[in-house]
N, CA, C and O of each residue as an XYZ file, in Angstrom:
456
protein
N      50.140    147.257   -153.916
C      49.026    147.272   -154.840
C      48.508    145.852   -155.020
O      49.168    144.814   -155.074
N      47.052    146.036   -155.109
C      47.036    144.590   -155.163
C      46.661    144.143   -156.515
O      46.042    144.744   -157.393
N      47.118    143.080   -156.497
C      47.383    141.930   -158.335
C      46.067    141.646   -158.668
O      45.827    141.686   -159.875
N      45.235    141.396   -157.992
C      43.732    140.857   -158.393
C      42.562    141.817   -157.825
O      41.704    141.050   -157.389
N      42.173    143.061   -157.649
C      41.232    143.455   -157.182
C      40.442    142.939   -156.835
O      40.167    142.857   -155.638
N      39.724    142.352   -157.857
C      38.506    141.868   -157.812
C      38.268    140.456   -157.490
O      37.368    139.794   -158.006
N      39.127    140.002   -156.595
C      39.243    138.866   -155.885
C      38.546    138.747   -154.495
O      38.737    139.531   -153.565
N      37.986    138.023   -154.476
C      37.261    137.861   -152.985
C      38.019    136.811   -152.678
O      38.634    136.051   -153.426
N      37.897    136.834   -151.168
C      38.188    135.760   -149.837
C      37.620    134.150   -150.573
O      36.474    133.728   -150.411
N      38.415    133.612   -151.170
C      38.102    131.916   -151.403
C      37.332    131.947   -152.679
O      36.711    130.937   -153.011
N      37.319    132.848   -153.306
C      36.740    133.042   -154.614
C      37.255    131.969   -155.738
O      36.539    131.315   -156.496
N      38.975    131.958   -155.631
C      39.571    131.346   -156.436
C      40.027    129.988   -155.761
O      41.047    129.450   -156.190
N      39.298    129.396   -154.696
C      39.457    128.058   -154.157
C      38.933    127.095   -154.122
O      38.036    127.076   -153.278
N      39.098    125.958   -154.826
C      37.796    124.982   -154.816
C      38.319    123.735   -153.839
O      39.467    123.300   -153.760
N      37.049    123.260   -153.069
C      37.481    122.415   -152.023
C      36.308    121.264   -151.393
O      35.514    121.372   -150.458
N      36.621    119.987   -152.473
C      36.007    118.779   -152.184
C      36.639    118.086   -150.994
O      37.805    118.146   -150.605
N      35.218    117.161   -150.319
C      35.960    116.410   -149.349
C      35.468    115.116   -149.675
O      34.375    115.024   -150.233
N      36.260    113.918   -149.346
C      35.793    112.730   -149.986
C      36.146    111.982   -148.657
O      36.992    112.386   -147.859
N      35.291    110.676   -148.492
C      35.727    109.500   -147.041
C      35.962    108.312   -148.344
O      35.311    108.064   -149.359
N      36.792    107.936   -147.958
C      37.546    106.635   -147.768
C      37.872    105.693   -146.625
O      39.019    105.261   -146.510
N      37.079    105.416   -145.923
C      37.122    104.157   -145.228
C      37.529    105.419   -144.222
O      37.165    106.584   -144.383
N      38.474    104.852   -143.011
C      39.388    105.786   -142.234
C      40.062    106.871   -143.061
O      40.836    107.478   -142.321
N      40.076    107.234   -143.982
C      41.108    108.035   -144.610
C      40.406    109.598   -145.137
O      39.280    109.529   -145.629
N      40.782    110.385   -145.077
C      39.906    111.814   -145.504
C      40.640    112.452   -146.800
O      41.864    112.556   -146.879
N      40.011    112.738   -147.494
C      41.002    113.310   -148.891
C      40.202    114.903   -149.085
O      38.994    115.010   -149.298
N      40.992    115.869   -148.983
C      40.587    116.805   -149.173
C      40.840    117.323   -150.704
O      42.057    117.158   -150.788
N      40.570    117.661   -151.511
C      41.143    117.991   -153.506
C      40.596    119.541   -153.318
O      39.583    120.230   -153.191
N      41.833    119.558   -153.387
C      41.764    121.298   -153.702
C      42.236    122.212   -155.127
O      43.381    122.210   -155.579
N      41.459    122.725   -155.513
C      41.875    123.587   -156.825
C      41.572    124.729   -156.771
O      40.702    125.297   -156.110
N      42.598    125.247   -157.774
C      43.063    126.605   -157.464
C      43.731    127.630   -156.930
O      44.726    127.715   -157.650
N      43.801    128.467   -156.110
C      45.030    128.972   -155.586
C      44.659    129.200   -154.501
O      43.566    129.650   -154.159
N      46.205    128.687   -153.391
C      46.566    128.782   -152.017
C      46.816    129.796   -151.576
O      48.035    129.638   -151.500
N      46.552    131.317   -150.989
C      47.587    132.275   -150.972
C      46.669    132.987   -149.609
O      45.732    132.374   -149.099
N      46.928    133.793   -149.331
C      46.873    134.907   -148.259
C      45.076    134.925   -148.297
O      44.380    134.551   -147.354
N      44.670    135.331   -149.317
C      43.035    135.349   -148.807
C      42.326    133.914   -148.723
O      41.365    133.793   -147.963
N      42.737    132.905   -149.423
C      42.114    131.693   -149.298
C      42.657    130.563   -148.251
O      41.899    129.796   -147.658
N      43.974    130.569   -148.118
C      44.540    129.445   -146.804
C      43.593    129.457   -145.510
O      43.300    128.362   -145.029
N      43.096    130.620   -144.919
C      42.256    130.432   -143.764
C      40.467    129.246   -144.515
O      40.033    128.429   -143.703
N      40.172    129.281   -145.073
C      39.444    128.576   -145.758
C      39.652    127.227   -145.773
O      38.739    126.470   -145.443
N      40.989    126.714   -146.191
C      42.052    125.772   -146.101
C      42.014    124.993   -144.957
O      41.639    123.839   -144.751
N      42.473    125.850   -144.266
C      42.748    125.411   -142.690
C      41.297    125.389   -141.936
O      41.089    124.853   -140.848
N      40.664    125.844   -142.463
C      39.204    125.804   -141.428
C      39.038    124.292   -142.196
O      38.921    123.398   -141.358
N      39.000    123.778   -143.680
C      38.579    122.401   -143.942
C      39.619    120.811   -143.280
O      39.496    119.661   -142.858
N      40.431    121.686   -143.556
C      41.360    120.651   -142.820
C      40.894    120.510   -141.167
O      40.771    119.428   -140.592
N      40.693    121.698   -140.616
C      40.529    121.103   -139.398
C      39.072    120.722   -139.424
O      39.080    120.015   -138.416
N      38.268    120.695   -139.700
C      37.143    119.973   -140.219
C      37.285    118.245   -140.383
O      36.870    117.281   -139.740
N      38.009    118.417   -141.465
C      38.728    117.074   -141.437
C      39.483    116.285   -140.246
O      39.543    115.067   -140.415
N      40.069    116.797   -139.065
C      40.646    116.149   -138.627
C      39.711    115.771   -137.275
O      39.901    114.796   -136.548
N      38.540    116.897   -137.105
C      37.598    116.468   -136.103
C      36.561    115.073   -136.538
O      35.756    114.426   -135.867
N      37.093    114.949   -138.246
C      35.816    113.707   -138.266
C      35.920    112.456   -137.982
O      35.165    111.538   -138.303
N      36.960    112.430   -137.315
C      37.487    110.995   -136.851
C      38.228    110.446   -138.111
O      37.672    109.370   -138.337
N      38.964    110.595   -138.818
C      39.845    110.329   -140.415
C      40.842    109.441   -139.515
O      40.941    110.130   -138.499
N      41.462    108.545   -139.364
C      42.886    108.265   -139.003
C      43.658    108.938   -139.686
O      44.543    109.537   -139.075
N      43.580    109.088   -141.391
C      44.604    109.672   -142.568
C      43.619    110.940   -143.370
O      42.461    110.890   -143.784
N      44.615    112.042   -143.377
C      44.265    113.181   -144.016
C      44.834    113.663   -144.875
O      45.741    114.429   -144.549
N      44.550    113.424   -146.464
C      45.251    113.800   -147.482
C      44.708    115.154   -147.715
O      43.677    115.599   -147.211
N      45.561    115.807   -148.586
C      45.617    117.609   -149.088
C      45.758    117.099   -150.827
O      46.837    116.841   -151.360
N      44.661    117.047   -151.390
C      45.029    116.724   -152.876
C      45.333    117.820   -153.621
O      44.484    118.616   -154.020
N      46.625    117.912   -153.851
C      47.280    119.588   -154.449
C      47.491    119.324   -155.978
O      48.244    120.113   -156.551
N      46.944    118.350   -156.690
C      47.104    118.371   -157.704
C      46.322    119.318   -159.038
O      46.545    119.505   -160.234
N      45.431    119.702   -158.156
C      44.715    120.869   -159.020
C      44.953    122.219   -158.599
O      44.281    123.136   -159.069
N      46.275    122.507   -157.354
C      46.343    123.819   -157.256
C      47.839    124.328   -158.232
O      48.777    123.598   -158.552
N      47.655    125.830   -158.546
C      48.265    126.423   -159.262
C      49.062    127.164   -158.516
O      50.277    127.240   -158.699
N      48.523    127.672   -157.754
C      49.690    128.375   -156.839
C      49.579    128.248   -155.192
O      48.505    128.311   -154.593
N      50.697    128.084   -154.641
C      50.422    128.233   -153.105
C      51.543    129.276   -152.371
O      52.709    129.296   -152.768
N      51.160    129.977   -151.470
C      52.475    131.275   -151.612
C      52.920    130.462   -149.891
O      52.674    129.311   -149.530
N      53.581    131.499   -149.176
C      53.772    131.069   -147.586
C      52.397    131.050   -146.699
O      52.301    130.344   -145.695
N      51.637    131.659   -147.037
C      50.329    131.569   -145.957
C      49.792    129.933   -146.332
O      49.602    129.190   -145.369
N      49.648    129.608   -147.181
C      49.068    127.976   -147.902
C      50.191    127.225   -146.809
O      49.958    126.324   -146.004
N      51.335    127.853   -147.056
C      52.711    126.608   -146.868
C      52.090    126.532   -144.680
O      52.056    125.639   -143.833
N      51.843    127.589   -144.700
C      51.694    127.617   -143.080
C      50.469    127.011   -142.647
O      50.431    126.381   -141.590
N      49.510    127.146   -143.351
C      48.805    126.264   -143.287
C      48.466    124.967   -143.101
O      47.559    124.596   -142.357
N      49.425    124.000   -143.998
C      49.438    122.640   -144.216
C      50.523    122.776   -142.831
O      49.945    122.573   -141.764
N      51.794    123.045   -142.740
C      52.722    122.788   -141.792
C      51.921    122.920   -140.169
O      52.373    122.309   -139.200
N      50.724    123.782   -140.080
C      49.934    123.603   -138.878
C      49.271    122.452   -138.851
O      49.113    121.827   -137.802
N      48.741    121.990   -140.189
C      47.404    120.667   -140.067
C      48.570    119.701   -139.531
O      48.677    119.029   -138.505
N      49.537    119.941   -140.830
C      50.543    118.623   -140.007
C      50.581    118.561   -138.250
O      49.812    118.018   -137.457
N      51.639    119.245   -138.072
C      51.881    119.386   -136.481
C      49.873    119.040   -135.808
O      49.702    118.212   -134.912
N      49.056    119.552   -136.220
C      48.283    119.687   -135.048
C      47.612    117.687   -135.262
O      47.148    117.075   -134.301
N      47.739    117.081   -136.639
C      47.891    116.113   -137.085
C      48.485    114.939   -135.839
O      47.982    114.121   -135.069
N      49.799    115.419   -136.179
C      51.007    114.239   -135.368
C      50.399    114.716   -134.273
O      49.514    113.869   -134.154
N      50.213    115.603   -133.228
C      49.634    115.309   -132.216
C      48.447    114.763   -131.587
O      48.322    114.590   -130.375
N      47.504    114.477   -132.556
C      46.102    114.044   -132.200
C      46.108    112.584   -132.737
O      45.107    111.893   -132.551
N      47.619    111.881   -133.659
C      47.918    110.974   -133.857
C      47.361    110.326   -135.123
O      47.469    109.113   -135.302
N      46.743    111.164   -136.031
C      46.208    111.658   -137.240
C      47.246    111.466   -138.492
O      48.040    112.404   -138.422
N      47.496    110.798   -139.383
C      48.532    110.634   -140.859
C      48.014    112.031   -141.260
O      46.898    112.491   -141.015
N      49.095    112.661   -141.964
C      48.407    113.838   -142.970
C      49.920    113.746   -144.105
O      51.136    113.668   -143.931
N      49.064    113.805   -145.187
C      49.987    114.204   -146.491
C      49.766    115.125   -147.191
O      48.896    115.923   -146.839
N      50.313    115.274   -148.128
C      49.673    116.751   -148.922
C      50.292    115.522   -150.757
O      51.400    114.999   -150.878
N      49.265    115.455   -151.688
C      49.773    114.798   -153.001
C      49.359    114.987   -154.071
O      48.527    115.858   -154.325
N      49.857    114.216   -154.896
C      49.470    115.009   -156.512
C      50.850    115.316   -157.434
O      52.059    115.268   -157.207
N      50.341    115.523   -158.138
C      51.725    116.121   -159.436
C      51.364    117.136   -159.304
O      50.403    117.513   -159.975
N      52.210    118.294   -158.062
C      51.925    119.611   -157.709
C      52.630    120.534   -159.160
O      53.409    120.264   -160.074
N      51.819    121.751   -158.711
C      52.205    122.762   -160.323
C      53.682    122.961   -159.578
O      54.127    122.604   -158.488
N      54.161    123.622   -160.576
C      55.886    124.174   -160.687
C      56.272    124.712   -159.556
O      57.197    124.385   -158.812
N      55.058    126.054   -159.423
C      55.174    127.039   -158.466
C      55.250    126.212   -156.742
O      56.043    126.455   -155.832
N      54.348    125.412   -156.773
C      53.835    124.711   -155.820
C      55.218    124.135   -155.058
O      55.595    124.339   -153.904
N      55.918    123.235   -156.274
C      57.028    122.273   -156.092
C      58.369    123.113   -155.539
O      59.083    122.781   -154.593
N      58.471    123.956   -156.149
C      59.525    125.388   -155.628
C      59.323    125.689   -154.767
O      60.314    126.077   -154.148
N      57.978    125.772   -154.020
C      58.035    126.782   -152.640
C      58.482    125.562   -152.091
O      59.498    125.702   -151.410
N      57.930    124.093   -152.189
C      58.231    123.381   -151.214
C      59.872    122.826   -151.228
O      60.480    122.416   -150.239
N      60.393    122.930   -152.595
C      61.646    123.048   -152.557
C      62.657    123.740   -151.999
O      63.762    123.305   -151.675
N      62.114    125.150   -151.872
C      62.830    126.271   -151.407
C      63.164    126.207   -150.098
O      64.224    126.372   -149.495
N      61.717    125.850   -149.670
C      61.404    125.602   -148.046
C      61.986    124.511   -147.604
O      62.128    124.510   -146.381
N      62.346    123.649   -148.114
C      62.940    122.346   -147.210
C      61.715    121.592   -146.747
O      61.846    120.981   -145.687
N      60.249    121.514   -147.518
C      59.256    121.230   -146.442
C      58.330    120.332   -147.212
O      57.122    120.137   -147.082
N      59.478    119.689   -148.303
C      58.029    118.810   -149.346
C      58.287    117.411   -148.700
O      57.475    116.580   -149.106
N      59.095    116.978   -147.905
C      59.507    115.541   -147.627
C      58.486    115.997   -146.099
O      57.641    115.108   -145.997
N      58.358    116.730   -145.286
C      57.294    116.860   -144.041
C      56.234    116.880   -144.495
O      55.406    116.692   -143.603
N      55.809    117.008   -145.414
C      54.533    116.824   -146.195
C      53.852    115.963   -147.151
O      52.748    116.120   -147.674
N      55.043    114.646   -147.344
C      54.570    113.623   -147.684
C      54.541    112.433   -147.176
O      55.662    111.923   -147.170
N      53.732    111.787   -146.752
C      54.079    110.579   -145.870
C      53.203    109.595   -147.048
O      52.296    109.857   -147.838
N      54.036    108.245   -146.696
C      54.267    106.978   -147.553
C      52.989    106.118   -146.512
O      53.042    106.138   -145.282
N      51.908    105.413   -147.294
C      51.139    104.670   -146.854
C      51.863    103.385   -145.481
O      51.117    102.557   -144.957
């Protein structure tokens, strides 16, 4: 059954992009989950075609991110390190956020140090 009916595809996703010199900051708010991550991943890879050397994921305004979000970022990464691209994901992530990445073993692959 689903929890939100009346939810559309990226309805509940908000997604600025900002340049910083070489650096790309994506700020995302709202929630990561199964209908909005493809949204996600289409900006990120957006981001990584614009020539960025560094690609931040600003997760400080999201509330929730389930496994489709988590697969998401773990693709930008990987497709990232291969095109030789920095990518982080930062912020004072919500609770939920910090748990999945806790759970997962996958918040230290997702933060890289300037």
């Amino acid at each position: 059954m689903d929890s939100n009916p009346g939810k559309r595809p990226g309805e509940q996703l908000r997604l600025t992009i900002t340049t910083l010199d070489s650096r790309m900051v994506v700020s995302v708010a709202g929630e990561v989950d199964h209908l909005t991550a493809a949204r996600l991943g289409d900006e990120l890879g957006a981001a990584g075609l614009s020539g960025a050397r560094w690609v931040e994921a600003d997760f400080s305004r999201v509330g929730f991110c389930d496994c489709s979000g988590l697969n998401v970022l773990l693709a930008a990464r990987s497709h990232f390190r291969d095109a030789g691209v920095r990518f982080s994901v930062f912020g004072p992530v919500a609770p939920a956020v910090e748990r999945l990445f806790q759970l997962t073993g996958t918040g230290p692959l997702l933060q890289e140090t300037a």
